[in-house]
C-alpha positions as CSV (number, residue, x, y, z in Angstrom):
1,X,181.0,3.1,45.2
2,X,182.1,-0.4,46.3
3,X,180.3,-0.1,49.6
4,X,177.1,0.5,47.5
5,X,177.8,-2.0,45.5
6,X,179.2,-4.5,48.5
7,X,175.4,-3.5,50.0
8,X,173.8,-4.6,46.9
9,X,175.5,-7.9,46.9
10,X,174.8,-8.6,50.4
11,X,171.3,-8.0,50.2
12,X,170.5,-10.4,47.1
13,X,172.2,-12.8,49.0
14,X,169.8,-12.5,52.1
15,X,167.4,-12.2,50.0
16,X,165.1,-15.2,48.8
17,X,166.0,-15.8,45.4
18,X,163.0,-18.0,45.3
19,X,160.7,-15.1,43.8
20,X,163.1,-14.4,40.6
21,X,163.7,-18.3,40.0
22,X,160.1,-18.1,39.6
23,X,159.6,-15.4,37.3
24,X,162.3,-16.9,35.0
25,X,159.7,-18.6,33.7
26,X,157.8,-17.3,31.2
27,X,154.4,-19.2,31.8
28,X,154.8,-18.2,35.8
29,X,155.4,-14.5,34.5
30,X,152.1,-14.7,32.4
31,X,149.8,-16.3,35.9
32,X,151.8,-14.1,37.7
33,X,150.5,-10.9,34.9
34,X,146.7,-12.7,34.8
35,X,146.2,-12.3,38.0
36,X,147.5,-8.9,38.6
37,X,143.6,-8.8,37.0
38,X,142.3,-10.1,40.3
39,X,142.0,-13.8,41.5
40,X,141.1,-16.7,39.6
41,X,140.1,-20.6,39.9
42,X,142.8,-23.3,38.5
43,X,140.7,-23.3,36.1
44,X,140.3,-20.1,35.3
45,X,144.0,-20.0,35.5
46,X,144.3,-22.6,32.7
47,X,142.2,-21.7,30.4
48,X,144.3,-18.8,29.3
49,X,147.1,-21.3,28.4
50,X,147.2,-24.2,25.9
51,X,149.4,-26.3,28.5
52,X,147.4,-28.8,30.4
53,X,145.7,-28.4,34.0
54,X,148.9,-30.9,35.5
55,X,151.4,-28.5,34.4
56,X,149.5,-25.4,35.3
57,X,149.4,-27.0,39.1
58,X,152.9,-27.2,38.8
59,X,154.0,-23.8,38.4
60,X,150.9,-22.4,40.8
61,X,153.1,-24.7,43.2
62,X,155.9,-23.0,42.1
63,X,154.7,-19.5,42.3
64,X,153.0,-20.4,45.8
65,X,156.7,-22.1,47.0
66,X,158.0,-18.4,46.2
67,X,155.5,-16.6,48.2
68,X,154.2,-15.0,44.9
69,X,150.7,-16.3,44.8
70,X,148.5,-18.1,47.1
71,X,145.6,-20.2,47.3
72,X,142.5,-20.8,49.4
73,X,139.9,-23.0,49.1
74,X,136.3,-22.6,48.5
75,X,133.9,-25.3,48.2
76,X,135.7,-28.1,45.9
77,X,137.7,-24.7,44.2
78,X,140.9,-23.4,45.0
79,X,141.3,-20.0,44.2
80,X,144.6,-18.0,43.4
81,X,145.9,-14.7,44.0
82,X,148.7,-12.5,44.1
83,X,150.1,-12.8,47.6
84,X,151.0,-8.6,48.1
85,X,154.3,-9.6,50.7
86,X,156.1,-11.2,48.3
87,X,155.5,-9.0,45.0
88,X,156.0,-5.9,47.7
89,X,159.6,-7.9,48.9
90,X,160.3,-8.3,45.0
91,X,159.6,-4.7,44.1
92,X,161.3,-3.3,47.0
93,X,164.5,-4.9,46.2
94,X,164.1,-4.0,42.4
95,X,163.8,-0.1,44.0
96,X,167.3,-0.9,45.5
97,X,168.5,-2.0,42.4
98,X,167.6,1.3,40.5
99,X,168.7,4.1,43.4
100,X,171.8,2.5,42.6
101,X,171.7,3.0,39.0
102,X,170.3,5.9,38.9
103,X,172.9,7.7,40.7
104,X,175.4,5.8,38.8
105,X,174.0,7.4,35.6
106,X,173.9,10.9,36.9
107,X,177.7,10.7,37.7
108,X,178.2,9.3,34.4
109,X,176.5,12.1,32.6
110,X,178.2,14.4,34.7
111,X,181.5,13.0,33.6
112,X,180.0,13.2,30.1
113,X,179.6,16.7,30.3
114,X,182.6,17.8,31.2
């Protein structure tokens, strides 16, 4: 049990925290959730919050930073979408997360049992 748990620990800190300082917040989680639709303009983006466009930029920026979302231009638009690495590298490490609880809850309800 302490290797497993010496493995997590190693691996969140090789891992890039960057992606869950990110999703702390909640209006990052929300652009993050709109575009799980598909991609969308700044614009677009903005429209489905009552924050301004500045502010908006500013946590596209952020999720970008994290390798969350990312951008490319067309014409005089930037366009944003979920970049699939870095949700993949987020989700992976989240699987990692719940082998180890999972088995820890199987021994606990083993000891329960008994």
């Amino acid at each position: 049990m302490k290797i497993s748990l010496y493995l997590i620990k190693y691996k969140l800190h090789i891992f890039d925290m960057d992606s869950f300082v990110a999703l702390a917040d909640p209006t990052r989680r929300r652009i993050v959730e709109t575009l799980a639709d598909g991609p969308l303009s700044s614009g677009e983006i903005a429209s489905h919050f009552t924050i301004s466009a500045p502010a908006i930029s500013q946590h596209l920026k952020a999720l970008r930073d994290a390798r969350l979302v990312r951008v490319q231009a067309k014409a005089q638009r930037r366009i944003y979408e979920l970049d699939a690495e870095g949700v993949d590298a987020v989700a992976r490490w989240v699987n990692e997360v719940r082998r180890f609880w999972a088995g820890r809850f199987d021994t606990l309800e083993r000891e329960l049992r008994t």
